[in-house]
C-alpha positions in Angstrom: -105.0 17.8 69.8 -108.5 17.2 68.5 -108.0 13.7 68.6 -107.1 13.5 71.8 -110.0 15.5 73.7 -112.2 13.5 71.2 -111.2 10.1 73.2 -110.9 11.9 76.4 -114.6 12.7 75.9 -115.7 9.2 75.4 -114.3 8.9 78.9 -117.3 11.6 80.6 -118.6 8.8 83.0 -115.1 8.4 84.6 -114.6 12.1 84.9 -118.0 12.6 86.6 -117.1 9.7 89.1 -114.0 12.1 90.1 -115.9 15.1 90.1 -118.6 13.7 92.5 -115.6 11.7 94.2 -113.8 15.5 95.2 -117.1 16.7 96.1 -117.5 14.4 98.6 -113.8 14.8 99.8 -114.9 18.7 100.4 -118.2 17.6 102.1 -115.9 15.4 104.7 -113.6 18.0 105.0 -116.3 20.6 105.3 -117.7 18.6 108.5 -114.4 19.0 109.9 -114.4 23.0 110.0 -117.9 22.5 111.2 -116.1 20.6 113.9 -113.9 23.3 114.7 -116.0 25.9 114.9 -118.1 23.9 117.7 -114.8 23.3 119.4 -113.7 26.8 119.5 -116.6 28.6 120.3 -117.8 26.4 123.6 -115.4 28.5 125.2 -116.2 32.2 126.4 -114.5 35.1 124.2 -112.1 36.1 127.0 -110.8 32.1 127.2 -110.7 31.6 123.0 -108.5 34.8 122.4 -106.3 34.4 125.5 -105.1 30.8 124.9 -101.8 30.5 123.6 -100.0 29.0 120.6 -100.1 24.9 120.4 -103.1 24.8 122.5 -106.3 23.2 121.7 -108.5 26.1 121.4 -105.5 27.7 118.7 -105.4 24.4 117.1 -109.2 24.6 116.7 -108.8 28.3 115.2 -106.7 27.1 112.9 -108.8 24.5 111.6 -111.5 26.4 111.3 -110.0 29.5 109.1 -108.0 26.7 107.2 -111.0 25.1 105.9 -112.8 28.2 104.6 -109.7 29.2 103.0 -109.4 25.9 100.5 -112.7 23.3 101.0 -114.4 25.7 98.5 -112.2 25.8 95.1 -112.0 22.0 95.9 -115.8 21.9 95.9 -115.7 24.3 92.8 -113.4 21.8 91.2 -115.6 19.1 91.9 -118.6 20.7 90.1 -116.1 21.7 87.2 -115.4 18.6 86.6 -119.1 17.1 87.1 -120.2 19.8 84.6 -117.1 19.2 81.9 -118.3 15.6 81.7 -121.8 16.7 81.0 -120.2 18.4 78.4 -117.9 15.6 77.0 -121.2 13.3 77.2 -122.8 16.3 74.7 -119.8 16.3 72.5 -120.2 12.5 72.0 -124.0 12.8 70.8 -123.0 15.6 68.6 -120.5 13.5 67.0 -122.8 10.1 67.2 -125.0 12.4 65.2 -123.0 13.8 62.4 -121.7 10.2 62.1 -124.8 8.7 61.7 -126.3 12.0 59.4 -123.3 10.4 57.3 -123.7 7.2 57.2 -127.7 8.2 56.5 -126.9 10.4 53.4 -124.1 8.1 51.5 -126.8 5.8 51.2 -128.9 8.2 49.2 -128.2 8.7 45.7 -125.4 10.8 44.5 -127.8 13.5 43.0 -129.6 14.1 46.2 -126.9 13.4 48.5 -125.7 17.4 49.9 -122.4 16.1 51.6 -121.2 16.4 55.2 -121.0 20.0 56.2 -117.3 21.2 57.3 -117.1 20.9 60.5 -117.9 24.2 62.7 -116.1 26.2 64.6 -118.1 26.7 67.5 -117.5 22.0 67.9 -113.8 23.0 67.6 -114.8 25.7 70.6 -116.6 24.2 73.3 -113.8 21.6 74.3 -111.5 24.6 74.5 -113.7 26.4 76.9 -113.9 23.7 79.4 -110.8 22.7 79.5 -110.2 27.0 80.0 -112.9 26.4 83.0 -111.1 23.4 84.4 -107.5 25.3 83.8 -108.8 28.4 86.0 -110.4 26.2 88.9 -107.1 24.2 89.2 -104.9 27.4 88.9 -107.4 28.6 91.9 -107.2 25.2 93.6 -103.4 25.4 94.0 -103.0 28.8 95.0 -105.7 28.3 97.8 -103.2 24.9 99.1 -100.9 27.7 98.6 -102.5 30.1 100.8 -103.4 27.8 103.5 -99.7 27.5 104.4 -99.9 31.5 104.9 -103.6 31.2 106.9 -102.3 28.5 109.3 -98.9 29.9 110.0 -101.0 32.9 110.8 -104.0 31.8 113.1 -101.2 29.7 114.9 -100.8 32.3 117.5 -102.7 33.8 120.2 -105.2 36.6 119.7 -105.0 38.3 122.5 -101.4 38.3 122.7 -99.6 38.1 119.4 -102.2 38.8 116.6 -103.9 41.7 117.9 -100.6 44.0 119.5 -99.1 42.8 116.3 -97.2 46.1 115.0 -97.4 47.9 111.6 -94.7 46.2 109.2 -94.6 43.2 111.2 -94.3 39.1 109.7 -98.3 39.2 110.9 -99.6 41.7 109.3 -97.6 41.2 106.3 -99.1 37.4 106.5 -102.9 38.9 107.3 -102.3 41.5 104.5 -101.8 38.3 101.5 -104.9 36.2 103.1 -107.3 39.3 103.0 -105.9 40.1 99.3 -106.0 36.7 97.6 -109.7 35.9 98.7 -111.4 38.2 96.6 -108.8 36.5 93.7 -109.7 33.0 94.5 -113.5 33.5 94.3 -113.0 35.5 91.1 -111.5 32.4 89.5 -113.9 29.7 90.9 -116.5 31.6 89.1 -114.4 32.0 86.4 -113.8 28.8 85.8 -117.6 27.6 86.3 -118.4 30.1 83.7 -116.4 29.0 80.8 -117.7 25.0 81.8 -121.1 26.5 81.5 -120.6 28.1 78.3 -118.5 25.2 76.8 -122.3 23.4 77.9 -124.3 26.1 75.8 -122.4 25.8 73.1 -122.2 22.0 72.9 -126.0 22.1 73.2 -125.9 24.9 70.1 -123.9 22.5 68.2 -126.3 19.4 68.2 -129.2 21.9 67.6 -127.7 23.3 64.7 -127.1 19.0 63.8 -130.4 18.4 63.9 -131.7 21.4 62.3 -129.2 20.5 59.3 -130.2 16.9 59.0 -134.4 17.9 59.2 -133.3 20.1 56.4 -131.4 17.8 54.3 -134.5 15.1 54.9 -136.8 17.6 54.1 -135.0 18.3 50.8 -134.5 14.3 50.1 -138.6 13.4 50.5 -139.1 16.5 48.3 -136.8 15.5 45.7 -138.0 11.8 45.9 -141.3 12.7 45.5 -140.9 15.1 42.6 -138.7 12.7 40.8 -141.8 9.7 41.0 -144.4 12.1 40.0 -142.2 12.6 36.9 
């Protein structure tokens, strides 16, 4: 397992090319609910609410609660992913550096040398907690497809004469009751999900501090030594 998401992370500048690539999907997608929204409201209140189902001004309505209801945990995605490359690019220097730390120190004598530190557990982490990030943004991602279903089969009826004399129990408020309940859920998640990437980036960055604060040491030690040993 650590093998693999070692060679996925020497793959960061492929996986920040999809995350900007989704983002940009959203964006496009984005202009279409701004579309929408234009489309629907150039007509008067009275006209938007009393047009029936399969016309344009429903079709419109549709659109534009559609797009609000997935476009953003795509966008979150798209960041998620952005940001887990950043973090894959930080696991790579922290693992150039330990290399090279090691090639450094075998070259010193045996006496000085003070071995490669086990590796710590917060380098085992950090590739854990971004792929927990990515794992809640895609579990959001496909229940917002998921939901869409639910917001367009909704919207896809008049206001005026099917949404708003819709009766207690009925198919559409059962259908309005899911969409209001699994919004709060899906923003919860993209959050989520961007706060584990983050912290899988603050502990990456902890990791290659804590490198090069071992290596100064071990350099300090080694010109110390050196020097002791040629004033003897």
């Amino acid at each position: 397992m650590e093998k693999m998401i070692n060679k996925m992370m020497k793959h960061y500048k492929m996986f920040a090319g999809m995350g900007l690539l989704i983002v940009l999907i959203a964006f496009a997608f984005s202009l279409q609910g701004s579309s929408a929204q234009a489309a629907f409201f150039a007509a008067d209140k009275a006209t938007r609410e009393a047009a029936g189902a399969g016309s344009a001004l429903v079709a419109a309505n549709v659109v534009r609660n559609s797009i609000p209801t997935w476009v953003p945990s795509l966008k979150f995605m798209g960041l998620g992913v952005m940001l887990g490359a950043i973090t894959m690019a930080l696991g790579v220097i922290a693992t150039t550096l330990r290399s090279l730390g090691t090639d450094v120190m075998s070259k010193w004598p045996a006496a000085m040398n003070p071995g490669t530190p086990e590796k710590p557990r917060s380098a085992k982490m950090f590739p854990m907690i971004m792929m927990m990030g990515w794992m809640a943004l895609l579990i959001g991602l496909i229940w917002a497809f998921a939901l869409n279903g639910t917001v367009s089969s909704y919207w896809a009826h008049s206001i005026a004469n099917e949404l708003n004399p819709a009766a207690a129990g009925s198919a559409l408020l059962q259908q309005l009751g899911v969409i209001q309940a699994s919004l709060p859920w899906l923003a919860a998640l993209r959050f989520l999900g961007m706060g584990l990437v983050l912290t899988a980036i603050t502990v990456a960055l902890t990791v290659i501090i804590r490198t090069l604060q071992y290596q100064n040491k071990s350099l300090s030690n080694f010109v110390q030594a050196s020097s002791s040993a040629s004033g003897d």
